[in-house]
N, C-alpha and C positions, 0 to 999 in steps of 0.2 A: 098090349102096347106099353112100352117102356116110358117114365114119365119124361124124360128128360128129350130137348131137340134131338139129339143125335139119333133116339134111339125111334124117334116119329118117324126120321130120314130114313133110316134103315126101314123100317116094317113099310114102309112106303115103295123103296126098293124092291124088296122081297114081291110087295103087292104086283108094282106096275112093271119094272121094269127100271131099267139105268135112267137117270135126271138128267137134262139137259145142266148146265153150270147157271142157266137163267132161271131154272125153278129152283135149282141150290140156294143161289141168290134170294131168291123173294122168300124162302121158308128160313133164311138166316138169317134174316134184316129184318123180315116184316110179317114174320110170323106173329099172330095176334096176340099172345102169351109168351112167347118163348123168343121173338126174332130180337135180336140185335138193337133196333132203332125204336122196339116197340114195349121195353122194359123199361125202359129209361127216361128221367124227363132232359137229361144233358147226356154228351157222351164226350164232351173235348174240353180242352182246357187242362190244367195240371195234373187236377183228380180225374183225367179222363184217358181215351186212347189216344188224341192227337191234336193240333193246335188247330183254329181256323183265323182268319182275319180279325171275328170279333170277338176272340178270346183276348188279343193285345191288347184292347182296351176300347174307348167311347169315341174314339178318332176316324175308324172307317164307317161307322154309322153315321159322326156327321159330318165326314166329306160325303158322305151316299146322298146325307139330305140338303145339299148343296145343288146335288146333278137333280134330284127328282124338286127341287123349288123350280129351277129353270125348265122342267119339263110341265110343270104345274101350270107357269105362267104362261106357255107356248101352249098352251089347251085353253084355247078361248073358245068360250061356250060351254064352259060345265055344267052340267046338270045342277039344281040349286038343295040338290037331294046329298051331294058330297064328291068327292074324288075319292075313285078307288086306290086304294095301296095295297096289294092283296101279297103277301110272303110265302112263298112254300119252300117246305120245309125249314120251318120255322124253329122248329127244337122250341123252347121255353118264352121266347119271345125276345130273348136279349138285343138281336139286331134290330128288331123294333122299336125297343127301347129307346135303344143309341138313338134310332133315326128322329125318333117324337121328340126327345130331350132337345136335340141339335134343332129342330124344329120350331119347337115352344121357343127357342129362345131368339133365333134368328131371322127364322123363317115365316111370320106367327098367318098368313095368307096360307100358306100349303096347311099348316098345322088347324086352320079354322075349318078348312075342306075336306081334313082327308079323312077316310069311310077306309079302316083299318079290317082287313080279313087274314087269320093266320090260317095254312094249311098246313096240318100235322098230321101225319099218321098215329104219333104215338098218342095214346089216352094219358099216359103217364104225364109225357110232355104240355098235352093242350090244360091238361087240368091245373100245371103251374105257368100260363101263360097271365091269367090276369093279375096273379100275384107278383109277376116278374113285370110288367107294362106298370104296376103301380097308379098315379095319378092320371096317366094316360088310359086307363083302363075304358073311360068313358068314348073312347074314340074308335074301343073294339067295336066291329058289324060283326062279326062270327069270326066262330071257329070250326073248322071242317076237315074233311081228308082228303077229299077233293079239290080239285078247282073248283070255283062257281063259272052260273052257266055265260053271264052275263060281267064283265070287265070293263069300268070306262074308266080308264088313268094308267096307273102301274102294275103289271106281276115282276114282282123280286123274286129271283132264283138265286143264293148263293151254296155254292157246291151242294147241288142237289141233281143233277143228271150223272153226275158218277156214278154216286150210288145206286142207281137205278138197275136192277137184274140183265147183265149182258151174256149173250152166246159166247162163246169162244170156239176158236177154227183152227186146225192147222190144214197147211198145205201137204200133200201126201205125191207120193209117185204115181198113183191112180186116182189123183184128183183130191178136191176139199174134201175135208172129214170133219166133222163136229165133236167137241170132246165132251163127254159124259161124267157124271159122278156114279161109279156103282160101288161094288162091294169084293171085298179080297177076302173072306173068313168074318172077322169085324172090323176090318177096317177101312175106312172111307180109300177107294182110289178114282184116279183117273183112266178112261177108255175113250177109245177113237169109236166112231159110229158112222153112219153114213147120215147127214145134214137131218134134222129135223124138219128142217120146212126152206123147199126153191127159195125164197126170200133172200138168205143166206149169201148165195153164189150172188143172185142177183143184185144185190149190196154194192158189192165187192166188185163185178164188171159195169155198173155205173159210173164206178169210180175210175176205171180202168187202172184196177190194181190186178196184177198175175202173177200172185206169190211162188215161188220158189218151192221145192220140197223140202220139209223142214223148218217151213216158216211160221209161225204162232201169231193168233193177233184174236181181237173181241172186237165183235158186231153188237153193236147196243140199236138193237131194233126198238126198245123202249124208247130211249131217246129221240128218235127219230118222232113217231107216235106221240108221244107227248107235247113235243114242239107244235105239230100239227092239231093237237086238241089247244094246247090257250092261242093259238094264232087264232082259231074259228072260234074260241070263244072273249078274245079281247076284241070289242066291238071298235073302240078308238083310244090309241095312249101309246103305250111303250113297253117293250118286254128286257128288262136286265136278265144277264146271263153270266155268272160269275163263277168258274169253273178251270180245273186243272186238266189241259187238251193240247191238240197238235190238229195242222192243217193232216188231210188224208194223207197227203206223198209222205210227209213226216213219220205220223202216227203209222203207217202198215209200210214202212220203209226201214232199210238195215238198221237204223237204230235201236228199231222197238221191235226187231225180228222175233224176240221169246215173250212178245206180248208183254202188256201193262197192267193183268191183274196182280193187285196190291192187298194185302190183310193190315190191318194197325191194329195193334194193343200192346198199351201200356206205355204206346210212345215209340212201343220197336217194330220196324218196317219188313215185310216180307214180301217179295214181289216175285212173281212167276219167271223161271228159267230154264231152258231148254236144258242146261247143264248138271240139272236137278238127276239123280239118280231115280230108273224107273220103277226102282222098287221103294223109291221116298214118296208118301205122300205129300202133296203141297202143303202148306201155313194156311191156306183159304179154305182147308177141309178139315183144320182142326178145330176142335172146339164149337159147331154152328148153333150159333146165335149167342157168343161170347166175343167178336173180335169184329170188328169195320171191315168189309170186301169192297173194293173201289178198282176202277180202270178209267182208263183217260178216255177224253171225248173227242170224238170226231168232229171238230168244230167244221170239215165242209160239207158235211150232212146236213150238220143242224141248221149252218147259214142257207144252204139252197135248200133245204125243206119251206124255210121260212121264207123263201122269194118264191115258191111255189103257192107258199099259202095269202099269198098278198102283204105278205110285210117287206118294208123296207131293210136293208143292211144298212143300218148309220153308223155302226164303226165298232171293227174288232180289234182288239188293244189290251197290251198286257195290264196289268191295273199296275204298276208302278206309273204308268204314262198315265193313265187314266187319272189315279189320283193327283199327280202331278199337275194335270189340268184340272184338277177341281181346286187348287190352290194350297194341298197339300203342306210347300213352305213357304207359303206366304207367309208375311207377317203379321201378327195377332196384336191387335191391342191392348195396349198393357192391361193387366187385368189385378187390382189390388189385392183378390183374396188368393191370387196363384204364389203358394208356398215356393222354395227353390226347389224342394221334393217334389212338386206337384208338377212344374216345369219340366223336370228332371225326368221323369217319369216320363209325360207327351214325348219327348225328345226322341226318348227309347223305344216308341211305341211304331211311332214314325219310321223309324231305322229297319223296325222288323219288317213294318209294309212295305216299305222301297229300296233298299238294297238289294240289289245283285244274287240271286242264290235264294233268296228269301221266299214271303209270298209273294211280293210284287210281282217279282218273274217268272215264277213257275205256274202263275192264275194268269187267264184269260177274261178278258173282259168282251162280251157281247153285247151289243144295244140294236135292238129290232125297233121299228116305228110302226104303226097301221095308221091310217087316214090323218097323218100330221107331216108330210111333204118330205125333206129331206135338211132339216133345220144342221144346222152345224154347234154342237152339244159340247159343252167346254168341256168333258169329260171324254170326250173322243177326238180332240183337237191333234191328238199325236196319233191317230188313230189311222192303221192300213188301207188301202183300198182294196175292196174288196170286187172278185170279179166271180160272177156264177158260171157255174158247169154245166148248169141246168136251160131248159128254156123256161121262159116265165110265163108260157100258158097256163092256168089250173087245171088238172086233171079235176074229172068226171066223179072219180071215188077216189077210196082212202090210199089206192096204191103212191107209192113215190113216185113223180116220173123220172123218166128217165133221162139220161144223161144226154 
């Protein structure tokens, strides 16, 4: 066996047979040695493959710890043991940072309670988490790769269900087919198959989506899955969900007909299209475990997973609105050590989270509640109503129900 990813994929191939794109996924991302997410203790920001939120600076950390102070306070009866903050997919610890800093200085009630857990996969990353938390250090409870089993306060999710290994499907003249990753001589391609697991279809007529021939789109069965693991494991609190998505009729609707898988590096965008020559490999099979693989989220899975599992929808909202109602541009009290650079700088940082085009609008913001009523969240004050497709029975087991 070859030392390098690509060439484990391959002799793997050769072994089993063609990969599903969601084992592609997890051996590109989160392979123990070699994946993508698991090399690295950072992967965005200038030196990286692509920008997030908390790359612009200490400003969406502490609007975040703005929304989680008033969620702090609506939690009467904390255990005297701490508040949870538990982050996954943490990367380094940066947004933690932001959030304790914003905290310590504002907030110092959340900042006395909160029982800090980061969730990382990568080693690289958890190992420079206490050195990136700094003075906060003392506030870490762990570091894991997991969820813990047990949650009372907050899970932060910020773009972390993207990434997460999705199926992908096209619609065919004799029904769904599942696309595969096999082999052409040596080089990575693409193949139709027949669905790896009923699941699939079942997805998909839930939603009462009946694509087309020729229609391309990704099933993040993960997603789904994982929403339902911290809902059964947040005992009482609130789950953020901060993520680049589409309602279902959007997301598997003529817009996004050649599907939303996306590669980044280096900052250049590659995104899957039906227009692609069939003898061109994709940009998401070059390179594995050298480039970010990401597709958009099916925010009305994720919403009616989570009224299946007994959480609240307290408001989905694009985070320009979101932070907008965290006070966003308010006005700040003059501050004597704010340089006109330093001013200058906030201004700028601002600009990138809330204009038009930027993050603001392209992220989604989620806020689920469990056992804290339906409080109205300044942070979802511009926030959609949301209506379920689902019934609100709980199923028996792990299946989704049904529509």
């Amino acid at each position: 066996m070859g030392n390098t990813l690509r060439d484990q994929i391959a002799q793997r191939i050769h072994e089993r047979g063609p990969l599903t794109v969601s084992e592609f996924m997890e051996l590109a991302l989160y392979h123990p040695t070699l994946g993508y997410y698991s090399r690295a203790a950072r992967r965005t920001g200038r030196d990286g493959d692509f920008y997030t939120s908390v790359d612009v600076g200490p400003q969406f950390g502490a609007l975040l710890a703005t929304q989680l102070d008033e969620m702090h306070r609506l939690h009467t009866g904390t255990p005297a043991t701490g508040y949870d903050l538990v982050e996954v997919g943490a990367g380094n610890g940066q947004l933690s940072r932001d959030v304790l800093d914003a905290a310590e200085d504002n907030h110092p009630e959340l900042y006395a309670a909160v029982r800090l857990t980061l969730v990382e996969i990568s080693a690289a990353a958890r190992a420079s988490q206490t050195m990136k938390l700094g003075r906060h250090s003392n506030r870490l409870e762990s570091q894991r790769e997991t969820l813990p089993e047990h949650v009372t306060g907050i899970i932060l999710a910020n773009e972390f269900l993207d990434a997460l290994p999705t199926h992908a499907v096209m619609a065919t003249a004799r029904g769904l087919h599942e696309v595969y990753v096999d082999l052409s001589g040596d080089r990575l391609i693409e193949r139709l198959g027949p669905p790896s697991t009923p699941a699939l279809a079942e997805y998909l007529e839930r939603l009462d989506i009946h694509p087309e021939p020729g229609w391309r789109g990704e099933i993040n069965l993960a997603a789904v899955d994982w929403i339902r693991k911290a809902a059964r494991r947040l005992e009482r609190g609130f789950l953020i969900l901060i993520d680049y998505g589409h309602t279902a009729n959007q997301l598997y609707g003529e817009c996004h007909a050649g599907g939303t898988l996306t590669t980044f590096s280096r900052h250049v965008v590659d995104a899957t299209t039906t227009e692609r020559p069939p003898s061109d490999s994709p940009a998401w099979l070059r390179d594995p475990g050298d480039r970010d693989i990401t597709s958009h989220v099916d925010l009305t899975s994720i919403c009616d997973t989570a009224i299946q599992e007994d959480l609240s929808v307290l408001g989905v909202v694009d985070q320009t609105r979101f932070l907008l109602g965290l006070g966003a541009l308010d006005p700040r009290p003059r501050d004597t050590n704010d340089s006109a650079g330093h001013a200058l700088k906030r201004r700028l940082a601002l600009k990138s989270l809330l204009v038009p085009g930027g993050l603001g609008s392209t992220h989604t913001v989620i806020v689920l509640g469990k056992g804290m009523g339906t409080p109205a969240l300044r942070g979802c004050a511009l926030a959609r109503t949301w209506t379920s497709r689902v019934s609100v029975r709980r199923p028996d087991n792990d299946a989704i129900a049904t529509a």
